[in-house]
N, C-alpha and C positions, 0 to 999 in steps of 0.2 A: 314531525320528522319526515322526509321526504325518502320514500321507496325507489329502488329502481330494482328491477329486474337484468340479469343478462339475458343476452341472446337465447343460449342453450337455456336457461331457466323455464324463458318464453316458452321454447318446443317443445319443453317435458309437461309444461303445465299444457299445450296444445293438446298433444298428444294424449297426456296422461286423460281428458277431457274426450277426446274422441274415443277412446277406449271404451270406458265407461258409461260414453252412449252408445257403441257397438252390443256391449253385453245386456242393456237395459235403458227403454226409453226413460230420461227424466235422471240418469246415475250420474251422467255426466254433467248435468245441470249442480246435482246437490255437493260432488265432489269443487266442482268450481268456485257454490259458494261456502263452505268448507273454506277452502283457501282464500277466497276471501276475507272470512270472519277471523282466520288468524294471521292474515296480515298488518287486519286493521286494528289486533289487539296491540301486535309486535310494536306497531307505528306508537301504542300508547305505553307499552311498557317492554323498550329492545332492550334490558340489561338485563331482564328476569332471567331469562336462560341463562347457564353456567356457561363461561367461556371455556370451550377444547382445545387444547392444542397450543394455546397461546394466540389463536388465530380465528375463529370462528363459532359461532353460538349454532344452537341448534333447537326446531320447535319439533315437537310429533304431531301427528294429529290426531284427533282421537278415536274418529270413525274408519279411517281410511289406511290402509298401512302406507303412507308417506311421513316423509319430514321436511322438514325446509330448514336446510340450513343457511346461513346469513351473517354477513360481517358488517360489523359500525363503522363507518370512518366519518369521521366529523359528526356531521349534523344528517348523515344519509344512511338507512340501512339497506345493503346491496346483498338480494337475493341469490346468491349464488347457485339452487338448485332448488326442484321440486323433485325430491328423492323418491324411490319407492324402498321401502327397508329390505325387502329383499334381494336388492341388489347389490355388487359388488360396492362394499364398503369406501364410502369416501374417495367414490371415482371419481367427482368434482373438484377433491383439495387442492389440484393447481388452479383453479379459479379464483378457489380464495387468496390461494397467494400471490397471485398475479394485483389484486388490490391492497396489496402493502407498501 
């Protein structure tokens, strides 16, 4: 399955990554491959997650309070966000709808 990120995805994950080296040499590093490793699970199994909404899947992670959430279209799962959970709820969901 072929991944793409958007844009703003890109910068939270940037972001989310330099933070994490601000607070601690090496966090940002482990938080990176974190998402990483469940990217490349999502790549191997994108229906696991429950669909929300009618519109959008969603992963947690387990060490980090983030999620990703992410929508299928065709043969592509398009990253829509590298959330942090405590952020206002599904500030991203016109992303996802903008890929319908």
């Amino acid at each position: 399955m072929k991944i793409v990120f958007l844009d703003q995805s890109n910068r939270e994950f940037s972001d989310a990554v330099q933070y994490y080296d601000s607070q601690e040499p090496g966090l940002g590093q482990w938080f990176e491959v974190e998402i990483e490793r469940a990217i490349h699970w999502l790549s191997t199994n994108p229906e696991v997650c429950a669909l929300r909404r009618g519109i959008y899947r969603r992963m947690n992670l387990r060490v980090f309070p983030y999620y990703i959430p992410y929508v299928i279209r065709e043969a592509t799962l398009w990253v829509v966000a590298i959330a942090l959970s405590q952020r206002r709820p599904e500030y991203w969901i016109r992303r996802a709808k903008t890929l319908d």
